[in-house]
C-alpha positions in Angstrom: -27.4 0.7 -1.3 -28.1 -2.4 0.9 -24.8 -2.5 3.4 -25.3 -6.5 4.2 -23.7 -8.3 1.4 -25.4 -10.8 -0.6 -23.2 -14.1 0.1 -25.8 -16.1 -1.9 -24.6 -14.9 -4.9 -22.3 -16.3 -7.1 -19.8 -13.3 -6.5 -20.9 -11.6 -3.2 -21.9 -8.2 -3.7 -23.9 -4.9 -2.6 -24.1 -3.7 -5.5 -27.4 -5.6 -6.8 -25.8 -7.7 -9.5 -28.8 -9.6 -10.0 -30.6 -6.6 -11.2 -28.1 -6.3 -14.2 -27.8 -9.7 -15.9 -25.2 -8.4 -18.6 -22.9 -7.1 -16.1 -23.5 -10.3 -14.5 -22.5 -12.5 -17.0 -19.5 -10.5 -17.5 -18.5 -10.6 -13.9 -18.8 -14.3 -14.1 -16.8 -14.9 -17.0 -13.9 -12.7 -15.7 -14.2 -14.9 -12.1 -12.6 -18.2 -13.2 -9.8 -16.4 -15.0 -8.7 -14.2 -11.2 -9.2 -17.8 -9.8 -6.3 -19.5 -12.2 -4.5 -16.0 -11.5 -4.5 -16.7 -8.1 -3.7 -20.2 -8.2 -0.5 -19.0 -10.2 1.0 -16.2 -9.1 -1.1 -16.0 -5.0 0.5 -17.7 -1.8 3.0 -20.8 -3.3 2.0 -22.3 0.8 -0.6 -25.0 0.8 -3.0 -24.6 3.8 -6.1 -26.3 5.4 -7.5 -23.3 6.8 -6.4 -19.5 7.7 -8.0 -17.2 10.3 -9.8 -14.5 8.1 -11.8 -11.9 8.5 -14.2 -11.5 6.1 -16.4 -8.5 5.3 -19.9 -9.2 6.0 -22.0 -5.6 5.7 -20.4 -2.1 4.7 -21.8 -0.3 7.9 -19.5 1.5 10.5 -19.8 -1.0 12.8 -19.2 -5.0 13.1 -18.4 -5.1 9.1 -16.8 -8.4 9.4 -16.7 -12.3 10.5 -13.4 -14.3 11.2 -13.4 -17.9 11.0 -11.1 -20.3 9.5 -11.3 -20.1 5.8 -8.8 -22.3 3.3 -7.6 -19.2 1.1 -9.0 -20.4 -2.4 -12.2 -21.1 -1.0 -12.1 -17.1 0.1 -15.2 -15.1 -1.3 -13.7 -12.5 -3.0 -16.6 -10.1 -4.3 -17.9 -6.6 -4.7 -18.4 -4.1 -1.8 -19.1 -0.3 -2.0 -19.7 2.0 1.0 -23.2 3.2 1.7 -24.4 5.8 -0.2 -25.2 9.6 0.2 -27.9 10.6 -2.2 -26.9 14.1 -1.4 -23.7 14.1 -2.1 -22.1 17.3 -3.6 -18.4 17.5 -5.5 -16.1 19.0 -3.5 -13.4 20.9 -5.5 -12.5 21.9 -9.1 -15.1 23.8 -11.3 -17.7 21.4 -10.7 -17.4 22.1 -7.0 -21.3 21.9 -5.7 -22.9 20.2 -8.2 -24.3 16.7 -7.3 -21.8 13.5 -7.5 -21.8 11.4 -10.9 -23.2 8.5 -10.6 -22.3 8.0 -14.4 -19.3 8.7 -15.6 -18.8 11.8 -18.0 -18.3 11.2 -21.7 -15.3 13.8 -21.3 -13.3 12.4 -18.3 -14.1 8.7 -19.8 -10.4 8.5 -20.7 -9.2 10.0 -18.1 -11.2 7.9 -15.7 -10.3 4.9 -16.8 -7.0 5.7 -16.6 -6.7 6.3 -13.0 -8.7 3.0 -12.1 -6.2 1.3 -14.1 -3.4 1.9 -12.3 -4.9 1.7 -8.9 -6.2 -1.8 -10.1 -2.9 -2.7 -11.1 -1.4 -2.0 -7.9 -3.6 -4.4 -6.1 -2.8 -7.8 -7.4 1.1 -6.6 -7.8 1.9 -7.0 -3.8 0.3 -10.5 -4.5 3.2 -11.7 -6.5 5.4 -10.0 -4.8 4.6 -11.4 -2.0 4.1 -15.0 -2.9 7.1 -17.1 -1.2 6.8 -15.8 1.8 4.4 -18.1 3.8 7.3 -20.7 3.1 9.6 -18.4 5.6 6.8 -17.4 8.6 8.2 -16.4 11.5 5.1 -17.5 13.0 1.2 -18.8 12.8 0.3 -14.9 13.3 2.0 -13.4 10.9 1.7 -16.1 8.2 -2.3 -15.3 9.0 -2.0 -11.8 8.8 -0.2 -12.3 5.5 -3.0 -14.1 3.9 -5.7 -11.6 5.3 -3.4 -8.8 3.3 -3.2 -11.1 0.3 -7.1 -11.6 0.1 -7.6 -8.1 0.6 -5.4 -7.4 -2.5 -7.4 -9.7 -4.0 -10.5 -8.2 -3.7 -8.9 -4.8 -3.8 -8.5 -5.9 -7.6 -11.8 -6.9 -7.4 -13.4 -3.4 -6.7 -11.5 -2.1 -9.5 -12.3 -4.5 -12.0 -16.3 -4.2 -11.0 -15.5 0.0 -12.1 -14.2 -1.0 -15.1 -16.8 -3.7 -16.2 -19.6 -1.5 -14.8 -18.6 1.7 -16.3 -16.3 1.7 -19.4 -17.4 -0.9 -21.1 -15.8 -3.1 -24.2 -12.6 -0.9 -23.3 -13.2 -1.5 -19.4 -13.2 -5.3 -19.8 -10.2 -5.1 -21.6 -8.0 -3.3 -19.3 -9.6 -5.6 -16.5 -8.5 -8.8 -18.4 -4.7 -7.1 -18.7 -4.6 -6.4 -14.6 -4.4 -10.6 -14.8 -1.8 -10.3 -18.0 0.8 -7.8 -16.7 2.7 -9.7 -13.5 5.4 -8.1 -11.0 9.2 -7.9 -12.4 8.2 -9.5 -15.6 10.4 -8.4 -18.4 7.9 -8.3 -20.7 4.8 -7.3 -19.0 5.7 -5.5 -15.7 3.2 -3.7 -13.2 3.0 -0.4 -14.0 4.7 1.3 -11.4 8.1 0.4 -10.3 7.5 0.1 -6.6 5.5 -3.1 -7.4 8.2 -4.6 -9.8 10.4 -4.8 -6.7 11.4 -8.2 -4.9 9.4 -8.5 -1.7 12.0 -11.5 -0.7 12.2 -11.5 3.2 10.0 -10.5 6.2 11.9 -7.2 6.8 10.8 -6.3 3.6 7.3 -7.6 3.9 7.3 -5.2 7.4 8.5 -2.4 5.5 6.3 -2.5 2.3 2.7 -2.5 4.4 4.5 -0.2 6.2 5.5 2.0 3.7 4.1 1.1 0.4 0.7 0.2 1.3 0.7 3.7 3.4 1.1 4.8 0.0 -1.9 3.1 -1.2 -3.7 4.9 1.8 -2.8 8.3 0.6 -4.0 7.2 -3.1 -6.9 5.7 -2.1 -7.9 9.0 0.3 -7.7 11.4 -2.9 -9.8 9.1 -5.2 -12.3 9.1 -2.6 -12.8 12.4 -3.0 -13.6 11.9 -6.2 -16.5 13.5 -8.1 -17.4 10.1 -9.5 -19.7 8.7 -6.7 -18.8 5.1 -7.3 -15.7 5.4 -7.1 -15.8 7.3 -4.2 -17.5 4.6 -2.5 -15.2 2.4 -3.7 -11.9 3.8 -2.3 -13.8 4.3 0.7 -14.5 0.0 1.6 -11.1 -0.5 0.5 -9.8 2.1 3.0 -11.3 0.2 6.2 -9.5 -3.1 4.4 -6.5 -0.9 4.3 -5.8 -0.1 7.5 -5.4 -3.7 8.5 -2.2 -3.9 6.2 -0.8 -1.3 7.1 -0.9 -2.5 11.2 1.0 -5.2 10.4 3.9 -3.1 9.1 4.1 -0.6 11.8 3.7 -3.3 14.7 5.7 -5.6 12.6 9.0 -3.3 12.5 8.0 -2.5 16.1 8.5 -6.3 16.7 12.0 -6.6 14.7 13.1 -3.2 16.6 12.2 -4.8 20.4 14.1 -8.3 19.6 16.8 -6.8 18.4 17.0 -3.9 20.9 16.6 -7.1 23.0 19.5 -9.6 21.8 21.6 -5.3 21.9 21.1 -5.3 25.7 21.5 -9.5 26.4 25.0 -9.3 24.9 25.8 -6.0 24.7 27.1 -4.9 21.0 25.5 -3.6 18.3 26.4 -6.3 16.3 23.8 -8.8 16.5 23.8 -10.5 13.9 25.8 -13.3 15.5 23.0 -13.8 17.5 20.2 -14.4 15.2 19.1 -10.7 15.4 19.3 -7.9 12.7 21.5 -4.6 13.4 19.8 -1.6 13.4 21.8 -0.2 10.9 20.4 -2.8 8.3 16.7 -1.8 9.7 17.7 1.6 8.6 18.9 0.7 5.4 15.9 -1.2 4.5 13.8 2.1 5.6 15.6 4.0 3.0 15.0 2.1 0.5 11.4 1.1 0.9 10.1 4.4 1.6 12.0 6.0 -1.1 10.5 3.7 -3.9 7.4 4.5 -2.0 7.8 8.5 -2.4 8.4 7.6 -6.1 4.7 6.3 -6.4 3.7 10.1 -5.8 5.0 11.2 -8.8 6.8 14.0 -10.2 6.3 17.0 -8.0 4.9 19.8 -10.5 1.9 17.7 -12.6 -0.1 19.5 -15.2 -2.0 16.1 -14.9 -2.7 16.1 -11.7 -4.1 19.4 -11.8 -6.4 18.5 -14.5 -7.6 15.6 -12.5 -8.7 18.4 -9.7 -9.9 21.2 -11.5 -12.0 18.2 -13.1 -13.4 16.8 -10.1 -11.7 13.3 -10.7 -9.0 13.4 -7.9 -9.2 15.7 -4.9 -6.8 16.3 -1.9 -6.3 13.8 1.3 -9.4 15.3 3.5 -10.1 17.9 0.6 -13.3 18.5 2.6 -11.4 20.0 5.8 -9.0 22.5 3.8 -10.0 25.8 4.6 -9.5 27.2 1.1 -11.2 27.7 -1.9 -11.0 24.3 -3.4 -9.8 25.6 -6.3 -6.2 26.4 -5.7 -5.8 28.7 -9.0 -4.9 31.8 -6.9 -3.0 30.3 -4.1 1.1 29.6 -5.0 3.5 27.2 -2.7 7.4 26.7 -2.6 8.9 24.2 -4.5 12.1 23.6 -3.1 14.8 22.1 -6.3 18.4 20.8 -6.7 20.7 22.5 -8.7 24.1 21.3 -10.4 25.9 23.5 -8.5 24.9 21.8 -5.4 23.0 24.3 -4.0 19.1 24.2 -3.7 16.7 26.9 -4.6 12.8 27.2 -3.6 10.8 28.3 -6.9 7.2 29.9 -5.9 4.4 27.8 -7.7 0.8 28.0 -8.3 -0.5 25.4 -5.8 -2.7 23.6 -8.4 0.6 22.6 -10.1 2.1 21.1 -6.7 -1.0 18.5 -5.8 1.3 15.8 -6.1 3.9 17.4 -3.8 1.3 17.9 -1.4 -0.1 14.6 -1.1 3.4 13.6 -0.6 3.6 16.0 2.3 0.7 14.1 4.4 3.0 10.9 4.1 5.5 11.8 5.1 4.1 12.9 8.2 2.6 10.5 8.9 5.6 8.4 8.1 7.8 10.0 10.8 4.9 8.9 13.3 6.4 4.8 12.9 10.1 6.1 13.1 9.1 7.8 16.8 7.3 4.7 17.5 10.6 2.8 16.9 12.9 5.2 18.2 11.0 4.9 21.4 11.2 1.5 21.5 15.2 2.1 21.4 15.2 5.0 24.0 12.9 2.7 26.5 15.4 0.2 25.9 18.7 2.7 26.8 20.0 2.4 23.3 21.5 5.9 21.9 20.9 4.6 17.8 18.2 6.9 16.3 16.0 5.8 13.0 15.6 8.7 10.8 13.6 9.2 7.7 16.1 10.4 4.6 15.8 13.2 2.8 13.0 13.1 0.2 15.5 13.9 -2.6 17.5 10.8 -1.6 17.4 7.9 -4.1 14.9 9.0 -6.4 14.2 7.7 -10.0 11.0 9.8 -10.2 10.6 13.7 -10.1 12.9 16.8 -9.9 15.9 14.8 -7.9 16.0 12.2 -10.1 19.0 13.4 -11.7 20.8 14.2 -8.8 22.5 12.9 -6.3 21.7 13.7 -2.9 22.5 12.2 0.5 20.1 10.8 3.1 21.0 14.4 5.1 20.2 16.3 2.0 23.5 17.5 0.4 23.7 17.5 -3.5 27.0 15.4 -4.0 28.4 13.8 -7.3 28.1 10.4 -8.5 31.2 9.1 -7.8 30.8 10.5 -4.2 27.4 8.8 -3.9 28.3 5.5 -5.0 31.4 5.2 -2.5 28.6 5.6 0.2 25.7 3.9 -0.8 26.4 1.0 1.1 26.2 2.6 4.1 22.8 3.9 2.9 21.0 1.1 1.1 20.8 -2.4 1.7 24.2 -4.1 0.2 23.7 -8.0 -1.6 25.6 -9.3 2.1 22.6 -7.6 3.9 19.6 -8.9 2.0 21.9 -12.5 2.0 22.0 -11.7 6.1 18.4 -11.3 6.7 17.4 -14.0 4.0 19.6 -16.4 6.2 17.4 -15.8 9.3 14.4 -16.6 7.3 13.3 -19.9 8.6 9.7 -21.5 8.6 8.7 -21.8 12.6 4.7 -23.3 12.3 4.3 -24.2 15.9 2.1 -22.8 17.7 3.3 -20.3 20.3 6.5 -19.9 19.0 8.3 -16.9 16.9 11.5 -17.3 15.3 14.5 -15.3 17.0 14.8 -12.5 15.0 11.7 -10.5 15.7 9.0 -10.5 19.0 6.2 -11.6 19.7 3.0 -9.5 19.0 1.6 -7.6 22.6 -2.2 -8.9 21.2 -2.9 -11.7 19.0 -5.9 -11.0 16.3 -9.6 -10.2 17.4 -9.2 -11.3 21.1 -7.3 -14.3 20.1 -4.6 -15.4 22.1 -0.4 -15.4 19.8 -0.8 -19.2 20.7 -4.2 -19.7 19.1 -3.8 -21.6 15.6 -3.7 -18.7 13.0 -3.3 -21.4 10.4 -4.3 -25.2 10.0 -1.4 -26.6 7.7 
């Protein structure tokens, strides 16, 4: 596996797609097709040239060029991480036996399946995100917007290689529906919710690559465990792309936190919003919701299917290679904790195997709490008493055991008609996304931010925050 990419090529690759002219062909035909979907539904803002990085090898070390690149003329291609010929599976019944580099006639379905819905995933926070270079608060982050958007892009991409590669007549159809199905339409949605949601303001663009795309980190870490080597290889590339995305939401909120901790001490009151700032208690609001939806991409808690999916090899645990256990979980049992319509929870004891989803949704939450210290500190630097705080995961939930319930940010099973009086206070309300849309002006100078949010402490790979991000 050659880790310099072959930019010659008609679709850049390191795959050796010249040494299979059928899959060629096939990649090829399904190029111009992602080229009108991205001329439809990717970035409505015209540019002359953004400052990308771009990858250039798939080594540990100086994987990518930055330049000034106009977004459609973007090489969009195929990268998988180097490979280990000696590669062993690392869990479920086939634990030890080499990796697949083909994929089993039994776990075809399967398979396929779970590429699917990664794949659709990908070009989803495209759409969503497609009016929002018309409201930059500056040059950086309308560059750092594109960069996530062309990752997306070749995010979908990777998965659509998998699918033509591996699966066939069936393959290239599901790869031709990732372009079909389109965030929030009625007819053909994304699969999952989260990526049917509005992704209308900057707040919300913070909080999804935040949130949400920390999401796709966790997803992307258990596929890479996967038995199936390509895949593997895969998730792994996309993870180094991922963690770009997921810098500019935690400095992002960091940014909105300072200014408005900022504008708090100038004049202060709490209430900002006179001032071009946004209160703290809409941040918090907005951090309920988004990494609510976001837990609700984890699944239901119990999953007979997720088990499966391990005890098969397909999908492992984040850093299933550092668990000191057997790797194959079907005598260990964990606590489930579970509402009940009394208002009271229980904790039900449960084979482990049957909780996988629950524990990947343990890691990220974790590692969620890390950004709300982050912020908090920001507020107890600035002498500020307000305190974010991560809701309970049972709040606001449409998927799992507390989606029938009705449970308070603080954890307390109420009814519905207490829930509603309070979820103002909890979620954003119409007059709070109407707020923070009003603040939502275009400012394309260089060296200046709009008033709501900070500047960034470092511009993008040594670059200065006056440099121009963008040529408009």
């Amino acid at each position: 596996m050659p880790t310099r990419i072959d930019y010659d090529a008609k679709i850049p690759n390191n795959v050796e797609l010249s040494d299979n002219r059928r899959l060629q062909r096939a990649l090829e035909g399904w190029q111009p097709k992602f080229m009108h979907w991205w001329a439809e539904m990717g970035p409505a803002l015209e540019t002359q040239g953004v400052y990308l990085r771009t990858a250039v090898s798939v080594g540990r070390d100086g994987w990518a060029h930055f330049d000034h690149v106009v977004p459609q003329d973007y090489r969009w291609g195929i990268f998988l991480a180097e490979r280990d010929p000696d590669r062993r599976i690392a869990f479920g019944e086939h634990r030890g036996e080499p990796a697949w580099q083909q994929v089993p006639g039994e776990y075809r379905a399967d398979l396929q399946r779970l590429i699917v819905i990664q794949g659709d995933t990908e070009p989803a926070s495209v759409e969503q995100q497609k009016l929002l270079g018309l409201t930059a608060p500056s040059l950086y982050d309308l560059r750092n917007l594109f960069q996530v958007n062309v990752e997306e892009g070749r995010h979908l991409w990777a998965m659509v290689y998998l699918l033509h590669a591996y699966f066939g007549k069936e393959g290239r159809e599901e790869a031709e529906a990732l372009l079909h199905r389109n965030s929030g339409s009625p007819d053909t949605p994304r699969i999952l919710g989260a990526f049917n949601e509005e992704t209308a303001d900057w707040l919300a663009f913070y909080m999804f690559t935040y949130f949400t795309d920390r999401d796709g980190k966790y997803q992307l870490g258990t596929l890479k465990e996967s038995a199936f080597d390509p895949l593997s290889r895969t998730c792994e590339f996309m993870l180094k792309e991922e963690a770009h995305h997921m810098f500019v939401g935690t400095t992002g909120v960091d940014r909105v936190v300072t200014r408005s901790a900022e504008l708090i001490r100038e004049h202060d009151t709490m209430d900002i919003a006179a001032h071009g700032g946004i209160p703290l208690d809409i941040i918090q609001r907005y951090l309920n919701f988004h990494y609510t939806v976001s837990l609700d991409l984890f699944g239901s808690e119990t999953s007979t299917n997720a088990a499966n999916y391990y005890t098969a090899g397909l999908k492992g645990r984040w850093m299933e290679t550092r668990r000191k256990d057997d790797h194959q979980l079907t005598e260990d049992a964990a606590l489930l904790e579970k509402p009940q319509d009394d208002g009271t929870w229980t904790a039900e004891e449960m084979q482990k195997i049957l909780l996988l989803n629950l524990d990947l949704r343990g890691e990220y939450i974790a590692d969620c709490s890390s950004g709300v210290k982050r912020w908090n500190k920001i507020l107890a630097d600035a002498g500020i008493d307000f305190r974010f705080r991560l809701p309970h995961p049972g709040f606001n939930r449409k998927v799992g055991i507390n989606s029938g319930h009705h449970i308070t940010p603080d954890g307390t099973i109420v009814d519905e008609a207490t829930w509603e009086r309070s979820r103002k206070h909890w979620l954003p309300t119409d007059e709070d996304l109407a707020f923070v849309r009003s603040l939502m002006h275009p400012v394309y100078e260089r060296g200046k931010i709009a008033s709501w949010v900070a500047p960034p402490r470092q511009g993008i790979n040594g670059k200065p925050f006056d440099y121009e991000y963008v040529y408009l």
